[in-house]
N, C-alpha and C positions, 0 to 999 in steps of 0.2 A: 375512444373509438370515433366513427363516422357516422352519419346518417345520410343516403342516398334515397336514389330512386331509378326504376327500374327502367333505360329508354325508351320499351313499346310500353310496355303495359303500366307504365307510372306507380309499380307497387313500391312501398317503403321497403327499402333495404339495410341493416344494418351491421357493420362489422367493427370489431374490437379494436382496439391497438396492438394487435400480435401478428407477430410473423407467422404465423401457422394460419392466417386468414388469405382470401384470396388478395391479391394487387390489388389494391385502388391509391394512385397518388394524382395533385391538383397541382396543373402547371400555374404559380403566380407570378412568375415574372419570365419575360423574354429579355436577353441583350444580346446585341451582335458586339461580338468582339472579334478584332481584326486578326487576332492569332487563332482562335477556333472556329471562328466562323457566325455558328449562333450556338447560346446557352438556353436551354430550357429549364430556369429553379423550378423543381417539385417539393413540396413535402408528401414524404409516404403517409399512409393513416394507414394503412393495414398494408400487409404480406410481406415480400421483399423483391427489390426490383434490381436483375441481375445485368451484368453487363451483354449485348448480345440477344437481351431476352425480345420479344416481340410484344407491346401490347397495345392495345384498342382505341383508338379517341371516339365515343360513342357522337359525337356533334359533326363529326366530318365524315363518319362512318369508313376511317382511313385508320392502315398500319402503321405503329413506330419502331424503330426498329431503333435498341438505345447500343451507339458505337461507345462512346464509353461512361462512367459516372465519376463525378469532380466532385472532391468536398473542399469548399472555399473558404479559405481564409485570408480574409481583406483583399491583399496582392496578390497573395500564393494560393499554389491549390494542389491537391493530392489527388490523385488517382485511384480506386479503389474499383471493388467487381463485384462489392455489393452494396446497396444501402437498405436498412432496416426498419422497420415500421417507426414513426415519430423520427424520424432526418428529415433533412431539409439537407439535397444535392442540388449540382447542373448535370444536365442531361446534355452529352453530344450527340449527334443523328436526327435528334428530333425536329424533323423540317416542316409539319402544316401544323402543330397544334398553337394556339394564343393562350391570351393570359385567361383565365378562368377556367379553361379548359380539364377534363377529368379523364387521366390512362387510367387506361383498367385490365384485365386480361377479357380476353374474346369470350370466354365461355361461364365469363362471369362478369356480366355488363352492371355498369351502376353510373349514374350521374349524378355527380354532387352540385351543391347547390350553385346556381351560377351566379356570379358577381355582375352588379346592377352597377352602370357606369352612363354619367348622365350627358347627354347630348350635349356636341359645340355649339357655343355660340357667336361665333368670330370666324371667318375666313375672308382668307388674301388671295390674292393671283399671284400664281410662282409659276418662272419658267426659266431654263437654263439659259446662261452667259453664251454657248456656244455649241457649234452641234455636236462638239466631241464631249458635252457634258449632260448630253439629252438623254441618252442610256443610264448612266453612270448615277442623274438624277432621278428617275425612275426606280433604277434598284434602291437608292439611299431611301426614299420615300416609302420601298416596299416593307422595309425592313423595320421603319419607324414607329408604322402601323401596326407590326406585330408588335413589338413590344409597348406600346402606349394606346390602350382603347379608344382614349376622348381624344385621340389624333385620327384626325380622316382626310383623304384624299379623293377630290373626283372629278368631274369635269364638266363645263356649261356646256351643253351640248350646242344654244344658238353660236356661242364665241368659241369653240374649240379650247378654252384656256382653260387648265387646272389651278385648281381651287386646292388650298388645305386650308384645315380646320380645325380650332382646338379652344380651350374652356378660357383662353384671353389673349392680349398681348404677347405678356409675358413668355407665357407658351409658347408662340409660335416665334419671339424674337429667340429662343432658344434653341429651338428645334431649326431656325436658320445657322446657328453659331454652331449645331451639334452637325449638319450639312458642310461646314467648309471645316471643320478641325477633325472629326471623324470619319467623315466618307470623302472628304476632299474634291467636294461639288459645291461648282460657283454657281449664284443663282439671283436673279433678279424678282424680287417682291413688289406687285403691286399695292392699291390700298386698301385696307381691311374695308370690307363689308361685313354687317351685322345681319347674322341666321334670324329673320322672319319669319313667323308662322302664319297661317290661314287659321279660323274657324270658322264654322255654320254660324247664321243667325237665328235660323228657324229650323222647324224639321219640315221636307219636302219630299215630292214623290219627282222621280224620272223615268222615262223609257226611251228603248229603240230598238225601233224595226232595222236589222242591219242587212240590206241588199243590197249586192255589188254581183259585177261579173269582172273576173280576172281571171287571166289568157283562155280565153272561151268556157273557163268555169263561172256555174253560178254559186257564189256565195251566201247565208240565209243565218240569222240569230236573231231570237228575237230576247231581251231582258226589263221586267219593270222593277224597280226595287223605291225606296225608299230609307230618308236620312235622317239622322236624329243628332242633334248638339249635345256633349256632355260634359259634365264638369271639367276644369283643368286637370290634366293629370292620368286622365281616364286611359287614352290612347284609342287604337283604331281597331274598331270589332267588325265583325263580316258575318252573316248569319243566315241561311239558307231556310225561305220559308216557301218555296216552290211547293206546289202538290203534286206527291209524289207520284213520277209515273211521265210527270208534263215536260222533264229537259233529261238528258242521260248525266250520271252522278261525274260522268270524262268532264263536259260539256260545263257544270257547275263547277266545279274544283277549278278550271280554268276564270271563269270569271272572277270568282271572286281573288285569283292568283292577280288579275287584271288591275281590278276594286285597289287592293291594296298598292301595286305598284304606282296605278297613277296618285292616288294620295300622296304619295312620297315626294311625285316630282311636282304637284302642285298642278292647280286648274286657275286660278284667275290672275294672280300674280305671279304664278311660278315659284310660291312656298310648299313647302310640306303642310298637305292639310293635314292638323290635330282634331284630337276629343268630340267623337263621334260612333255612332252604332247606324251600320247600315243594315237592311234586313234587303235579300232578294224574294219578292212578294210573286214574280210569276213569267211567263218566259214559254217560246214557243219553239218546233227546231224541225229542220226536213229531213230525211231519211236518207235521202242524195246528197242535199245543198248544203248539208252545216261541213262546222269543221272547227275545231281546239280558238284557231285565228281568227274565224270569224264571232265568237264568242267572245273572246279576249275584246274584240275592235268594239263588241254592243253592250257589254258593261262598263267598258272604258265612258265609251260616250252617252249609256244613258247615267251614270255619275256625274259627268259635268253638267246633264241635262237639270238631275236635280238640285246641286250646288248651286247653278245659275239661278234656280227658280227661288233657292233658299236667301242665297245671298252670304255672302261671306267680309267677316271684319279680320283686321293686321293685327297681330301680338308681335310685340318685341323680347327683346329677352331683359331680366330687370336682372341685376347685380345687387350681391351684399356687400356693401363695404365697411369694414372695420379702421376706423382711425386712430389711431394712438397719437397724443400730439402735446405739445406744452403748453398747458392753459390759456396761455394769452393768443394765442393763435386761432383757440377753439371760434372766435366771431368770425374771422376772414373763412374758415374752413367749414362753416356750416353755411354763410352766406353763396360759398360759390360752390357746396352741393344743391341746397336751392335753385340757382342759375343754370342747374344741369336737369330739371325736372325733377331731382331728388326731393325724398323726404327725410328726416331724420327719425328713425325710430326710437332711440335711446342716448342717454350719456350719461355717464359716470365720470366723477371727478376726485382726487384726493388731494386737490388746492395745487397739486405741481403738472399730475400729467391727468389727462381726459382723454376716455376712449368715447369717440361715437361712433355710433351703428347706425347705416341709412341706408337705405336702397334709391339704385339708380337707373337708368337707361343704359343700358350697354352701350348705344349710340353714341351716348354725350361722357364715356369715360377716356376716350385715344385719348393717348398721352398724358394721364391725368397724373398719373407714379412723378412726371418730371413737373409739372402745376404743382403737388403738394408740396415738392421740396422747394421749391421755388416760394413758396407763403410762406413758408415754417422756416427756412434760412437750414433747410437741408435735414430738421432734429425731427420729422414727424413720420412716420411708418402708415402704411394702407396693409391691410389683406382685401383682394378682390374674388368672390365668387359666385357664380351662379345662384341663383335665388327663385324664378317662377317668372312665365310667360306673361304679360298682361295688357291689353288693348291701346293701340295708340292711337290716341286722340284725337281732334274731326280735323283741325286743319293740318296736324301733323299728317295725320294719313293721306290727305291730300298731295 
């Protein structure tokens, strides 16, 4: 069976592996395929889901509406008008749901558990060859993103240039080759920049009285809040400790909507601030003068008020890297992760081949896949992945 939970009221829900249960199936993969267009793989967990039928995405609060159900095999694929609890089908029709995402039917909502996919750390500047592939690149890109989470797209807003983004090289030198053989968009890459984050250094307080007059309106918000550093990992909480009665609950839900958004875009370097709890501590509002905007504008900037007061240090993103290599090699290979700010955490050896374990600076790994073979005379293998944020150091950050 399944275990959910209920979309308003977050109560546990659970249903069996039988068809006499309501629909609940979890899209886990998107592809676009050139002959159907886009596939939605589901596995059922309960009911059955018919061709034609209509059901629910509780996360977009949108209808699907399934045109027909494919059962796959490799190359080929069957057509069918029902699939039954414990299948695994593609879904045609299904045009807004992603990967994690949970159908359900309308009148029996549930959300299964969402799948946790971990932030990129790598983005390049891409932009199309030519104007008749600006379109053309757009779609390819849209289409990417559904189907792969830890691929993101978006745009500097100072340079107008878009950005993708994804968990390394690797990634994105594929996601360029999956651009010209499958969507048949030519496209020019600039060079990888490494995803930076922000955090506090201390916990600080901020305010702001927001007065403005625009086109003969006056505008009026007033927000004091307060920031707190917290462990890696934590993420970014928002916490409303106004006395109640002092800002209307419209006027709150907006700032802290604010809070969050500029976190994202970043306050002193232009990273996403991390690992922090803000509380909003108190806040005043005019009966004529406020308004959604001007709340937004006094949270915004009494957050930067207290960030600047606190002080913020750079995280870079650190890599695991696993090496597999021929003994004799192991010296040059641990010397010039060394050279890259790395450390080695581990090796093992069985007198022929040595695996080591290190962690690196995402910075100092470009081009590293063509470095190793290039030491090893081509016989040494890497896996590179994500590993944890961690502080870069005085004159680096410099």
């Amino acid at each position: 069976g399944v275990t959910g939970k209920h979309p308003k009221t977050s109560a546990v829900i659970k249903h069996t592996a039988s068809d006499d249960e309501p629909t609940t199936a979890l899209a886990f993969k998107i592809f676009s395929d050139k002959y159907v267009d886009r596939l939605t793989y589901v596995r059922v967990y309960s009911g059955i889901v018919k061709k034609g039928m209509t059901l629910h995405n509780p996360r977009s609060g949108k209808k699907e509406r399934i045109g027909k159900i494919l059962r796959m095999y490799a190359n080929k694929q069957d057509e069918v008008n029902e699939a039954f609890a414990g299948e695994i089908v593609a879904l045609v029709g299904v045009k807004l749901a992603k990967t994690g995402d949970t159908l359900c039917q309308l009148d029996k909502p549930i959300v299964l558990e969402h799948m946790v996919f971990p932030d990129p750390v790598i983005s390049i500047v891409i932009e199309p060859k030519s104007k008749a592939d600006k379109d053309k690149l757009e779609g390819a890109l849209k289409s990417l993103t559904d189907e792969d989470p830890t691929f993101q797209v978006s745009e500097n807003e100072e340079t107008g240039q878009t950005l993708i983004s994804g968990m390394g090289e690797l990634h994105l030198e594929i996601i360029n080759e999956r651009l010209v053989k499958e969507f048949n968009v030519s496209a020019n890459t600039g060079n990888p920049m490494v995803a930076y984050r922000e955090a506090l250094v201390t916990a600080a307080e901020g305010s702001e009285e927001f007065i403005r007059e625009h086109g003969g309106k006056k505008l009026y918000a007033k927000i004091i809040l307060k920031v707190e550093p917290k462990p890696r990992g934590y993420g970014v909480t928002v916490e409303n400790k106004i006395p109640e009665g002092d800002v209307p609950q419209a006027y709150i839900d907006e700032a802290i909507k604010a809070i969050t958004i500029q976190a994202k875009t970043g306050i002193v370097h232009g990273y996403s601030l991390i690992d922090f709890h803000c509380e909003l501590i108190g806040g005043a509002y005019s009966a004529t003068d406020s308004t959604e905007a001007s709340f937004q504008a006094a949270a915004s900037i009494a957050l930067r008020n207290a960030v600047q007061e606190s002080g913020v240090i750079v995280l870079e993103p650190i890599m695991k890297l696993e090496i597999d290599s021929p003994e004799e090699n192991t010296g040059d290979i641990i010397g010039d992760v060394s050279s890259r700010r790395g450390q080695v955490v581990e090796m093992k050896s069985d007198g022929i081949v040595a695996r080591i374990t290190a962690t690196v600076p995402m910075a100092k790994l470009f081009r590293y896949t063509t470095d190793l073979r290039s030491m090893s005379k081509g016989r040494a293998v890497a896996t590179i992945e994500p590993s944890h944020f961690e502080q870069v150091s005085g004159n680096i950050n410099e």
